[in-house]
C-alpha positions in Angstrom: 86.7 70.1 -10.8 88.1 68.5 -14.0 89.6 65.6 -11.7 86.4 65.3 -9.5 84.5 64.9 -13.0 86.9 62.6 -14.7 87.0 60.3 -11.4 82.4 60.2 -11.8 83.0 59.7 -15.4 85.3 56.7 -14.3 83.3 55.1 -11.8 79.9 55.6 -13.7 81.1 53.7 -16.8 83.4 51.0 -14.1 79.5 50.0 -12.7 78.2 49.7 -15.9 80.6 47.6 -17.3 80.2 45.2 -14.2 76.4 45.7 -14.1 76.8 44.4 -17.9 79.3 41.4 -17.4 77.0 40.2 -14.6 74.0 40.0 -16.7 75.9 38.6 -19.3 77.3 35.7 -16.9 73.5 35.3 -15.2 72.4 35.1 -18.9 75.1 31.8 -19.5 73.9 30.0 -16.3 72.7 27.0 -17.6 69.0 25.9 -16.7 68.7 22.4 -16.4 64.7 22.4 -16.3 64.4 24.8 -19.2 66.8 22.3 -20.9 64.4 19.2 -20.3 61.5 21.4 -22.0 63.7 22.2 -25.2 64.6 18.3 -25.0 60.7 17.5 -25.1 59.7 19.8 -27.1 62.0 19.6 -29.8 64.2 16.1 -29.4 62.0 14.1 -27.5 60.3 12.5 -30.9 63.8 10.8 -32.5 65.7 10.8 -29.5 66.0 9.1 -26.0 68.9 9.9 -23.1 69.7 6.3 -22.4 68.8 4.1 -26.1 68.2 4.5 -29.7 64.9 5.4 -31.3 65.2 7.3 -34.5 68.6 8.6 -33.5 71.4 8.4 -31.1 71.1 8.2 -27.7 71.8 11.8 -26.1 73.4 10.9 -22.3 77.0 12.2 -22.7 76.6 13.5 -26.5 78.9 17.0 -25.2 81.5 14.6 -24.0 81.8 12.6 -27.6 81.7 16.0 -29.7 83.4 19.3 -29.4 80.5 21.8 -28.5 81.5 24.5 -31.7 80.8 21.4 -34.0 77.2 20.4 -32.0 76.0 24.1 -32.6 76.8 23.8 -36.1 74.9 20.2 -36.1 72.2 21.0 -34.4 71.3 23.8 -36.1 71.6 22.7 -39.6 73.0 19.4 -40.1 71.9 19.3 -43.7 74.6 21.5 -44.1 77.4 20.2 -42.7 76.9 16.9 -44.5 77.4 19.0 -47.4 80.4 20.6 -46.6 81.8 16.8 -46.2 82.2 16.3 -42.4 83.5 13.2 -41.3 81.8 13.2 -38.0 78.3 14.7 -40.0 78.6 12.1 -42.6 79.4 9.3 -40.7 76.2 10.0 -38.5 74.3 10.2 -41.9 75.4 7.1 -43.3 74.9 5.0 -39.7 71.0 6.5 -39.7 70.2 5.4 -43.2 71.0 8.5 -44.4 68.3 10.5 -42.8 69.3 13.7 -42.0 68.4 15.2 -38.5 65.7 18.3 -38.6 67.2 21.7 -38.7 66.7 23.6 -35.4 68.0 27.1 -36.6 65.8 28.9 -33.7 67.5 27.6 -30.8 70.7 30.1 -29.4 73.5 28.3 -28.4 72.4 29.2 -25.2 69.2 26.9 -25.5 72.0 23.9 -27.1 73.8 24.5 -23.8 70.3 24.0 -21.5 69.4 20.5 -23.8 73.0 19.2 -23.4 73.0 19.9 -19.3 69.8 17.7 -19.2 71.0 15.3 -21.2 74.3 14.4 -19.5 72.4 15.5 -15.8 71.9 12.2 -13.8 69.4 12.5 -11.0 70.4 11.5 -7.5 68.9 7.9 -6.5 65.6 8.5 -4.5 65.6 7.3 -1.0 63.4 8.0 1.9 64.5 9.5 5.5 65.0 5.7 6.9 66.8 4.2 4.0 64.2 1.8 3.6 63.7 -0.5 0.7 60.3 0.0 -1.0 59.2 -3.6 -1.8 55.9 -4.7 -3.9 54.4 -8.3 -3.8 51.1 -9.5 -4.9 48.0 -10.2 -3.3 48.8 -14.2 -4.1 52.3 -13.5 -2.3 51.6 -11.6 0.3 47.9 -13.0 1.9 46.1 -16.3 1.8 43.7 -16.9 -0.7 39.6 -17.6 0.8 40.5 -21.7 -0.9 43.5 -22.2 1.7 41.3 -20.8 4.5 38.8 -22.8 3.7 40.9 -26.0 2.9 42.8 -24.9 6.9 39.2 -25.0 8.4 38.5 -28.0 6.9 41.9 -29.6 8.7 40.9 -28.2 11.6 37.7 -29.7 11.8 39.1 -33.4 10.8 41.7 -32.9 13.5 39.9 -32.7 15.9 37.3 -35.0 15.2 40.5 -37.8 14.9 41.8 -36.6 18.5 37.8 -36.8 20.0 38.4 -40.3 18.4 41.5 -41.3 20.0 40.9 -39.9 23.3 37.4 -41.4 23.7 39.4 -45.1 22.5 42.5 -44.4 25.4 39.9 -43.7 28.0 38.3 -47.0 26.6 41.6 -48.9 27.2 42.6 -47.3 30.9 39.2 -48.4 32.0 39.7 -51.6 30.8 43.0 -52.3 32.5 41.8 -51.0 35.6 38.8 -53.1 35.8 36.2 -51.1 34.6 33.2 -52.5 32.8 31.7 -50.1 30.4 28.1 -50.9 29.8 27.3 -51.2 26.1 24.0 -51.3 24.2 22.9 -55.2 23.0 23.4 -55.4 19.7 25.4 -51.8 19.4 29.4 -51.0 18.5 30.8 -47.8 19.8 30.3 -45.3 17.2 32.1 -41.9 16.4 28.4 -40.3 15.7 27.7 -40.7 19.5 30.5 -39.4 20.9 30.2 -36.2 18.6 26.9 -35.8 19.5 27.9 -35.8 23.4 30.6 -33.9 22.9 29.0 -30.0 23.5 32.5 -28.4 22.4 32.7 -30.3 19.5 29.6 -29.6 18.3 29.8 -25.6 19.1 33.3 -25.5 16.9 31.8 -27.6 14.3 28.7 -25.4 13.6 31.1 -21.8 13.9 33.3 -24.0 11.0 29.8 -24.9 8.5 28.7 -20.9 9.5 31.8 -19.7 8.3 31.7 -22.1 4.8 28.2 -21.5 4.1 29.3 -17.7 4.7 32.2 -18.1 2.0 30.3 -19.8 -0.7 27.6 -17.7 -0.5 30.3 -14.4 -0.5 31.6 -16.3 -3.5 28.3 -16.6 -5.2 27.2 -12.6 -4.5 30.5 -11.9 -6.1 29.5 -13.5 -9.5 26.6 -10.6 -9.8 29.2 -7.6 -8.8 28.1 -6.4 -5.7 31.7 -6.7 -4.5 32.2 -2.6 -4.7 35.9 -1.6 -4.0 37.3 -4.9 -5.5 40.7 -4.0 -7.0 42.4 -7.0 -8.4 46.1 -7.4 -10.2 46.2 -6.5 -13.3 49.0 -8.2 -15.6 49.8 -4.8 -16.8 49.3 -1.7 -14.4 47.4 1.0 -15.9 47.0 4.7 -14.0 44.4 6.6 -15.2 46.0 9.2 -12.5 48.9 9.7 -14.9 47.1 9.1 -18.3 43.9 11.1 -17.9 44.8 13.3 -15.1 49.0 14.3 -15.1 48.7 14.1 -19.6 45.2 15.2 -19.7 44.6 12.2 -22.6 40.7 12.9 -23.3 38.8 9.6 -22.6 37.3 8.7 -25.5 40.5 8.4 -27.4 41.1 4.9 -25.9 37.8 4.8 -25.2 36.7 5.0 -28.5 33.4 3.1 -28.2 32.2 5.6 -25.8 31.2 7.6 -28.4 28.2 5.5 -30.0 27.6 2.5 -27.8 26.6 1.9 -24.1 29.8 0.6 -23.1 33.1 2.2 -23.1 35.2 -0.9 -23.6 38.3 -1.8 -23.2 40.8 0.0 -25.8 43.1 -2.2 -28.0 46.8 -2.6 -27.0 47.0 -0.9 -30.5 46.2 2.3 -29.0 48.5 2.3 -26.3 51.4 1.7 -28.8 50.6 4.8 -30.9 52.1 6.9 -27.9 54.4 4.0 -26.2 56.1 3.5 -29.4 57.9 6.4 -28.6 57.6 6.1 -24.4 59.6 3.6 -23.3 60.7 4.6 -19.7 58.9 6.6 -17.1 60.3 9.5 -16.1 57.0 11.2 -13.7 56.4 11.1 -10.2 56.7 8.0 -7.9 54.3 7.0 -5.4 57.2 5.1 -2.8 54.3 4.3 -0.2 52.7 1.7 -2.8 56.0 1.0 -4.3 55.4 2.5 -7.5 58.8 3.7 -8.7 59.9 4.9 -11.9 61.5 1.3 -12.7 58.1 -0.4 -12.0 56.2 1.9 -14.3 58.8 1.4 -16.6 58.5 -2.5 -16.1 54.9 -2.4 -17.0 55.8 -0.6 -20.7 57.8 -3.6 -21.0 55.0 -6.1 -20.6 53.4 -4.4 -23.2 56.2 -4.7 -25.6 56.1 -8.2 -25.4 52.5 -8.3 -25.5 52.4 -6.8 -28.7 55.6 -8.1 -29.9 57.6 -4.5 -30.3 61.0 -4.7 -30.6 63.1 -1.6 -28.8 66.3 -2.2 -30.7 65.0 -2.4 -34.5 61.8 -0.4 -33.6 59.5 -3.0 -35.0 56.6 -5.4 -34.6 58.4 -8.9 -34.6 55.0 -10.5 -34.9 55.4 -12.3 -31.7 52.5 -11.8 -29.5 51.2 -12.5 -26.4 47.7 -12.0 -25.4 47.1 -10.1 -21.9 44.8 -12.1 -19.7 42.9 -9.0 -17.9 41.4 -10.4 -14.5 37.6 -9.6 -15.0 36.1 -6.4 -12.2 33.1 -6.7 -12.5 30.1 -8.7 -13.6 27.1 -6.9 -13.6 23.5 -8.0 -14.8 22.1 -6.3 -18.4 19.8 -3.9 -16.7 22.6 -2.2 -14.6 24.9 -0.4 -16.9 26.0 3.1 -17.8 24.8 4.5 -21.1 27.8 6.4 -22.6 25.6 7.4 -25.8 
């Protein structure tokens, strides 16, 4: 009995040391999504992965420091520049002697989730047939209404020139072979009469003046707004998918005017810069069918950089601007309009 007891006694405390190491190992798996919302929440205002904001860039940090010394850091770096740490003070003199916030409620176990995201680099995005997503304006990619109408015009010139020069060849054959063509006293052949004969002519000519009165006049309804669905190129591409609906950004903060006029306006680069000042790359999701990647979106923050003269590197208004030439949507009389107040 004392065996049979000692061997339960044995095996009890066997499974609950094992029960215990393996909750202590699935407790150390590292989370690389929990690490990304511990990088946003808590890093994501001084520091970026791949450049310098307020502080270093993060991508790679575990390989550059031993990982004792980045608990220590990171969870009070005011007090390891005190103790007189090269690697501390040598950070605190590059940064202009700002020392970095003190983080003492994160376990080493959240450290170890923020430094997996930060030195994690995402497989390239590719779709099932390898193909090349490729973007191209609507100036690229179609004719604009002026050629067409500049091609129709050609058209109709050709072929008033070939109805000239056939009508002069059969002139000449008829001559050579004897043929007297009977003329009007007093009259010289004349390209109006042969048009006027000339049934086909006259058909193609009449679909061409159909189709130019039909483009002006397109043109001219377009002037009052009437064109509904119109979507031109913008020299900066702005989502209100991602601003207003993926951040939830209320409308009337760019929208300011919203609030006590008639119109809603269109908000100063200004406003854009007090969150892109911080946002420089894109990091959502990617529509690939329309070509809009990650780089592109993060293209467009670039244009307005240089629009308003930011600087990435010295985080600074150089006073070099640029101002953004948006293509007008519409243009609607005074009476038609949306009262915002």
């Amino acid at each position: 009995m004392k065996l049979i007891k000692h061997v339960s006694v044995s095996k009890v405390l066997t499974a609950f040391f094992l029960f215990s190491f393996s909750l202590n190992i699935s407790a150390q798996e590292i989370d690389i999504s929990k690490g990304k919302s511990l990088f946003n929440a808590n890093c994501a205002s001084c520091h970026k992965l791949n450049k310098k904001l307020i502080g270093p860039a993060l991508r790679g940090v575990s390989a550059k420091y031993d990982k004792e010394w980045l608990y220590s850091w990171i969870k009070n770096s005011a007090a390891l520049i005190k103790s007189g740490d090269d690697q501390a003070v040598a950070i605190y003199e590059e940064y202009n002697k700002v020392a970095m916030n003190a983080f003492p409620q994160l376990s080493n176990e959240d450290i170890d989730n923020i430094l997996a995201y930060s030195d994690y680099v995402p497989e390239p995005v590719v779709n099932a047939d390898n193909a090349v997503v490729t973007t191209s304006s609507n100036n690229d990619s179609t004719l604009t209404n002026d050629i067409v109408l500049v091609l129709l015009t050609i058209v109709l010139l050709v072929l008033i020139t070939m109805l000239f020069l056939v009508t002069k060849t059969l002139r000449n054959i008829a001559e050579k072979n004897g043929i007297n063509i009977e003329k009007e006293e007093g009259s010289k052949f004349s390209i109006w009469q042969s048009f006027i004969k000339n049934q086909f002519l006259i058909f193609v000519s009449v679909i061409l003046l159909l189709l130019s009165s039909a483009y002006f006049a397109y043109g001219y309804m377009m002037q009052i707004g009437v064109d509904q669905g119109y979507m031109p190129v913008q020299p900066i591409h702005y989502s209100h998918k991602i601003h207003a609906g993926v951040n939830q950004i209320e409308c009337q903060y760019c929208h300011s005017s919203a609030r006590i006029s008639k119109h809603s306006g269109i908000p100063s680069l200004n406003v854009c810069m007090n969150c892109h000042e911080n946002i420089a790359d894109y990091n959502g999701e990617e529509d690939l069918e329309k070509g809009y990647t990650k780089d592109f979106y993060t293209n467009e923050i670039k244009k307005l950089y240089k629009a308003v003269g930011w600087d990435e590197e010295t985080q600074s208004y150089t006073g070099d601007t640029e101002p953004v030439k948006w293509v007008r949507i519409h243009n609607l009389p005074d009476f038609v309009y949306f009262n915002h107040s």
